[in-house]
DRENDOSE-277488 format. One record per residue: residue number from 1; residue in one letter; x, y, z of N, C-alpha, C in turn. Coordinates in steps of 0.001 Angstrom, whole numbers. Each point is the difference from the previous one (the first is absolute). Last residue first. Layout:
N
<rec NUM A <X Y Z> <X Y Z> <X Y Z>>;
...
END
This chain:
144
<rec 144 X <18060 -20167 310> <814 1196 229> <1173 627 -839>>;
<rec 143 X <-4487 -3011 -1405> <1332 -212 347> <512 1487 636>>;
<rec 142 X <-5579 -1630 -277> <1171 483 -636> <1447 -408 837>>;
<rec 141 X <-4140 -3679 698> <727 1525 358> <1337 485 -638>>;
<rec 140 X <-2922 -3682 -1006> <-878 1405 -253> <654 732 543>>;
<rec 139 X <1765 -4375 -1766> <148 712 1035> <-1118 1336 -667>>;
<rec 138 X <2709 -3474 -2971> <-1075 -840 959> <-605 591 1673>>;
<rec 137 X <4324 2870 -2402> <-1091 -1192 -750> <-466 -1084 928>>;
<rec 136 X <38 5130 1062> <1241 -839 89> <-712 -1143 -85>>;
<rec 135 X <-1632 4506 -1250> <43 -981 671> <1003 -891 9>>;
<rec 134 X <1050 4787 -1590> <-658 -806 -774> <-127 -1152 1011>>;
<rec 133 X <299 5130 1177> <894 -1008 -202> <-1045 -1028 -383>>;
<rec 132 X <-1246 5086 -1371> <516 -967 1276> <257 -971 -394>>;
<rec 131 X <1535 4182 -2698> <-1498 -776 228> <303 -662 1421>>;
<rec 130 X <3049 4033 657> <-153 -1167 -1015> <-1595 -548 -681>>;
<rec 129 X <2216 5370 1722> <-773 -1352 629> <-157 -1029 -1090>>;
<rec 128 X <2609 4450 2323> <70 -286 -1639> <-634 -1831 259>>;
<rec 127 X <-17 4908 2852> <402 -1556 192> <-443 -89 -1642>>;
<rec 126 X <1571 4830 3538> <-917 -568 -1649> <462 -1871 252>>;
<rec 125 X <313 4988 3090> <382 -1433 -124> <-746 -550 -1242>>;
<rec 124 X <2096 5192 869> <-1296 -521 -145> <217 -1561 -434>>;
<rec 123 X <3780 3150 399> <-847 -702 1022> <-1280 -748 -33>>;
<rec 122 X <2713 3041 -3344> <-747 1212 1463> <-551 -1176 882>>;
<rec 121 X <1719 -1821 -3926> <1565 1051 480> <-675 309 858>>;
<rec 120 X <-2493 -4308 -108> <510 915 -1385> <992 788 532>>;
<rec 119 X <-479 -4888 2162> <-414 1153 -109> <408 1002 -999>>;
<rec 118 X <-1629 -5545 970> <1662 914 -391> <-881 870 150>>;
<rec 117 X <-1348 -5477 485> <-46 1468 489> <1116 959 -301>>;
<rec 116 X <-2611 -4767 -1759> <1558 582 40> <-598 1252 -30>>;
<rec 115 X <-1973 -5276 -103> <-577 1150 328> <1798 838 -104>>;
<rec 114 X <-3347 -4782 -1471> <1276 846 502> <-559 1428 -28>>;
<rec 113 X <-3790 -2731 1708> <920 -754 -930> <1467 1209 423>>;
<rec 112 X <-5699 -1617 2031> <1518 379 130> <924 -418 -1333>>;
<rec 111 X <-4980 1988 -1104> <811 -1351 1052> <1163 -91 358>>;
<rec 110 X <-2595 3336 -2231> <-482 -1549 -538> <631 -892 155>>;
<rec 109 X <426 4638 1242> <-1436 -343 -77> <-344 -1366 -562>>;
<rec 108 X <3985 566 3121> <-426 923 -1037> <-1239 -465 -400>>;
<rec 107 X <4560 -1391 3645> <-1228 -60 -239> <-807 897 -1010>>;
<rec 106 X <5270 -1719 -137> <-794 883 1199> <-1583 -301 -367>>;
<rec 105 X <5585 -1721 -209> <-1357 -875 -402> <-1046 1021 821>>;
<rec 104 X <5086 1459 -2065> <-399 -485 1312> <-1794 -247 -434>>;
<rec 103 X <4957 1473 -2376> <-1043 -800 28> <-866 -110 1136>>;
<rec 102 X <3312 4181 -1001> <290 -668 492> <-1806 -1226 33>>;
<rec 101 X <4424 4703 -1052> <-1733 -1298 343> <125 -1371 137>>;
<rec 100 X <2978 5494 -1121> <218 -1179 544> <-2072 -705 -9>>;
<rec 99 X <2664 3884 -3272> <-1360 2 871> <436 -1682 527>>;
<rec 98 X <2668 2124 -3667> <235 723 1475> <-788 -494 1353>>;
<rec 97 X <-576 -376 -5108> <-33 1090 110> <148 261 1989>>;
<rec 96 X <683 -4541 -2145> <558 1106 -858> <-244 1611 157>>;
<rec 95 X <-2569 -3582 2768> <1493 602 411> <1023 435 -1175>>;
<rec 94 X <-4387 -853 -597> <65 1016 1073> <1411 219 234>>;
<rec 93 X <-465 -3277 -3572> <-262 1381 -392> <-198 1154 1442>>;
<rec 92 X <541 -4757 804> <790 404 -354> <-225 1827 -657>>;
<rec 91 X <-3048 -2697 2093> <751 451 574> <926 831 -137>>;
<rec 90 X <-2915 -2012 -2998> <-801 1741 716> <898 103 1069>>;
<rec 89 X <754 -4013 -1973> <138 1198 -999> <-142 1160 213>>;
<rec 88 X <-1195 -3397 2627> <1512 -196 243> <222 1285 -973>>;
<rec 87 X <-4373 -1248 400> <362 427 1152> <1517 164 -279>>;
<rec 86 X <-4087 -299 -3000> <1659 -545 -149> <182 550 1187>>;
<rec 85 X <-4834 243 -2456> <426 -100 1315> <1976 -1134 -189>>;
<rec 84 X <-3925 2620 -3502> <383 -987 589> <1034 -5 931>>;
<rec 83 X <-2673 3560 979> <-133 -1526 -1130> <894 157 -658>>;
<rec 82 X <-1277 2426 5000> <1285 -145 -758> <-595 -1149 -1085>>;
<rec 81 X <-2350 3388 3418> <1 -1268 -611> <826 -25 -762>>;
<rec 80 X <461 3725 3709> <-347 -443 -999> <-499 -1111 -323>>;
<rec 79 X <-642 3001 4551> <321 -1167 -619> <-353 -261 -1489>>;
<rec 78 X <1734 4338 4060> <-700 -136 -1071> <-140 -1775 -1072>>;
<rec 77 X <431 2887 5399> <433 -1002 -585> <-925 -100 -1805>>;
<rec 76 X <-450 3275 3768> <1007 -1017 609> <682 -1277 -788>>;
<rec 75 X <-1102 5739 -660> <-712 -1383 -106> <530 -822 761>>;
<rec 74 X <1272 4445 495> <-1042 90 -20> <-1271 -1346 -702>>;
<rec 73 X <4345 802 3697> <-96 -144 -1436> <-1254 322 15>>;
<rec 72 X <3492 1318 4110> <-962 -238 -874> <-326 -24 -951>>;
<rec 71 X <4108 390 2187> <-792 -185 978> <-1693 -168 -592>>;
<rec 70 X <3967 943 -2841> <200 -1348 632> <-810 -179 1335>>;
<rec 69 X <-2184 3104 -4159> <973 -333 487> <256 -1400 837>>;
<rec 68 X <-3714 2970 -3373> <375 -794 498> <1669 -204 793>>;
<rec 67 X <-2617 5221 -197> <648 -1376 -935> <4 -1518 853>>;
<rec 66 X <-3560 3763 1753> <1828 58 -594> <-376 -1743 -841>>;
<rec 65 X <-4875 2132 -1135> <737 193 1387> <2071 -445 110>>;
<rec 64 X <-4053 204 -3625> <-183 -1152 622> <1178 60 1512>>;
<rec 63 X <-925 3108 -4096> <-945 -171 1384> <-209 -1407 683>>;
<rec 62 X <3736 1337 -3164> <-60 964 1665> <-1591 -429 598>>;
<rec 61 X <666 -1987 -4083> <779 -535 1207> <237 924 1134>>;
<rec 60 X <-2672 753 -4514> <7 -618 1067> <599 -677 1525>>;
<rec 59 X <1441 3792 -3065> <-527 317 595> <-1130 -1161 1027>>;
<rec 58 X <4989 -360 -252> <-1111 365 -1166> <-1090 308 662>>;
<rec 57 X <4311 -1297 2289> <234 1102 46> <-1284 592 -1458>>;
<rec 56 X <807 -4981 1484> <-1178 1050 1222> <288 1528 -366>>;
<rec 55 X <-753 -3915 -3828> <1605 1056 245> <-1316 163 1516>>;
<rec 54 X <-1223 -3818 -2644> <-764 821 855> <1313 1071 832>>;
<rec 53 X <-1166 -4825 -3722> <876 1019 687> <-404 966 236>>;
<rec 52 X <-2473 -4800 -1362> <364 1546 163> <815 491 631>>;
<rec 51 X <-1157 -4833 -2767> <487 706 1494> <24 1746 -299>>;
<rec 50 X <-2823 -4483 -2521> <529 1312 229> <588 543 1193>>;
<rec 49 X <-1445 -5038 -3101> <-301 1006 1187> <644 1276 -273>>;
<rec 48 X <-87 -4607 -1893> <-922 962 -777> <-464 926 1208>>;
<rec 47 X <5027 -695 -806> <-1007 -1080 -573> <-1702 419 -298>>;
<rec 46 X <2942 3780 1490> <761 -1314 592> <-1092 -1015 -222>>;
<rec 45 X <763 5541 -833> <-1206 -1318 -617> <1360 -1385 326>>;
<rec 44 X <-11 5813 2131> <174 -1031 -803> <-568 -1801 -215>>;
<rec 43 X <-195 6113 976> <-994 -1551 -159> <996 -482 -1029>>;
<rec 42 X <-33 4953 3570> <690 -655 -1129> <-512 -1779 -373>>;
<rec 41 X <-1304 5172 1985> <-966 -1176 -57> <1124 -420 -856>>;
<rec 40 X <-785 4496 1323> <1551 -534 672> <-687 -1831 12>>;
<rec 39 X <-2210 3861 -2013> <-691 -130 1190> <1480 -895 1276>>;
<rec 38 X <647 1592 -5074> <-527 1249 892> <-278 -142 1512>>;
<rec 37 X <1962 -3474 -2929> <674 833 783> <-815 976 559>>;
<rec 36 X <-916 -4539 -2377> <-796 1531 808> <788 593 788>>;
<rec 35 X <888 -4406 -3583> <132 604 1640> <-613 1564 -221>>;
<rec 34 X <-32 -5961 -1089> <-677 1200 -796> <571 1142 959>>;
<rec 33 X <1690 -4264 -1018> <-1218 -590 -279> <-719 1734 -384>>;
<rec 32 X <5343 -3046 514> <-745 1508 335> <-1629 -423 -672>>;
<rec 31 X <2729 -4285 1653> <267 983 -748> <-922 1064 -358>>;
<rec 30 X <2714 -4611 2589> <-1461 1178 85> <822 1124 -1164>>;
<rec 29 X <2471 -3956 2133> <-698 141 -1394> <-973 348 -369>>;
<rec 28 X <3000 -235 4218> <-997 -1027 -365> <-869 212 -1028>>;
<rec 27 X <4576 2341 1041> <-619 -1168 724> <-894 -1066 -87>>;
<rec 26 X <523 4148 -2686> <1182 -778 -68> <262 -1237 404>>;
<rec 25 X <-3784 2938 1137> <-7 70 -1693> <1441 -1080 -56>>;
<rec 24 X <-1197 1337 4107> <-1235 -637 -217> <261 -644 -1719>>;
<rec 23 X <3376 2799 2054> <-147 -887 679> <-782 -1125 -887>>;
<rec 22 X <294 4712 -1081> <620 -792 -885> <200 -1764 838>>;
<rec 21 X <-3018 3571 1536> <-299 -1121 -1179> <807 -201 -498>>;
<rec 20 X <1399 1945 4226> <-1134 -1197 -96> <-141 -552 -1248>>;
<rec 19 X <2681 3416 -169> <732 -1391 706> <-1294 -893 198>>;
<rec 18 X <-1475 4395 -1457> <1292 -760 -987> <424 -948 629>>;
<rec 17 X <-2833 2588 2706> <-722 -1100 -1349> <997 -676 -926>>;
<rec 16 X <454 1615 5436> <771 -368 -885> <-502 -10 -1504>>;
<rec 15 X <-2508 -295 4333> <654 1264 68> <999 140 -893>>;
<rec 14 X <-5188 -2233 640> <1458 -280 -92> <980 1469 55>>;
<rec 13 X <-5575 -3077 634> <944 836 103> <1597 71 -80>>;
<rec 12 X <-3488 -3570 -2209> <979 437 853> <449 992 262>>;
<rec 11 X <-3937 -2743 -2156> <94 1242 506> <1074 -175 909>>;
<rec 10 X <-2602 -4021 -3206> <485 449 815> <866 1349 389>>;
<rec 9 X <-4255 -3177 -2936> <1301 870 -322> <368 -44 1370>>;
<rec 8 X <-2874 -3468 -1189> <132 910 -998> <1232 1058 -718>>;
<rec 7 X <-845 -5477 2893> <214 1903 314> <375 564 -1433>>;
<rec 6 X <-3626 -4420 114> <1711 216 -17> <242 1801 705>>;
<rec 5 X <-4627 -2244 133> <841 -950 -725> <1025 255 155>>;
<rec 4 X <-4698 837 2860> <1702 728 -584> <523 -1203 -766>>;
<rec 3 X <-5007 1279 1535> <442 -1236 -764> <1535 826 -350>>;
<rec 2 X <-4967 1264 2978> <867 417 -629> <1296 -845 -763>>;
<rec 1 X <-5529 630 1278> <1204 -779 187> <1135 628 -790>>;
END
């Protein structure tokens, strides 16, 4: 049996590293974890995960074939857990750095709650995910 608890790390090819991690690092408060330039392996630590950066012009990223672009990505969607959860706060700070969003009630591993989609500089969709919504009193069903 196998038993997942949370995503470990995640692998984005990219064509930018300076705009990406200053994205990841400015944006959403990641910060450098470990990098292997030799192999073109850049790791950064976003709570208790890891995103990788993956240059396509390194030596991993050429073997993963062209660059992501506007006709194809190479993820479809990356979902954080956001604690503690301020939806209005996390608005505001996107749109201090430019980035429009927006609340909307999506489904996740522990039930529908908030949810806010934005993309990094190369596209890649990322959601920034609430807990879920708290029942609504004298009600087993969560609130929208």
């Amino acid at each position: 049996m196998i038993t997942i608890r949370d995503i470990d790390h995640v692998v984005l090819r990219i064509r930018d590293l300076d705009r990406v991690a200053a994205f990841y690092i400015d944006v959403l408060g990641a910060r450098w974890e470990k990098r292997q330039e030799a192999i073109g392996l850049y790791q950064l630590r976003v709570g208790n995960s890891l995103i990788d950066l993956v240059p396509v012009d390194g030596e991993l990223g050429r073997a993963g074939g062209a660059a992501p672009g506007r006709e194809g990505r190479n993820v479809d969607h990356v979902c954080f857990r956001v604690l503690p959860w301020d939806g209005e706060a996390a608005l505001a700070h996107l749109a201090a750095h430019g980035i429009p969003g927006e609340i909307v009630s999506r489904y996740g591993a522990d039930g529908d709650g908030p949810s806010i989609y934005l993309s990094d500089p190369e596209g890649n969709l990322l959601e920034l995910k609430g807990p879920p919504w708290a029942p609504v009193a004298g009600s087993s069903t969560p609130r929208p």
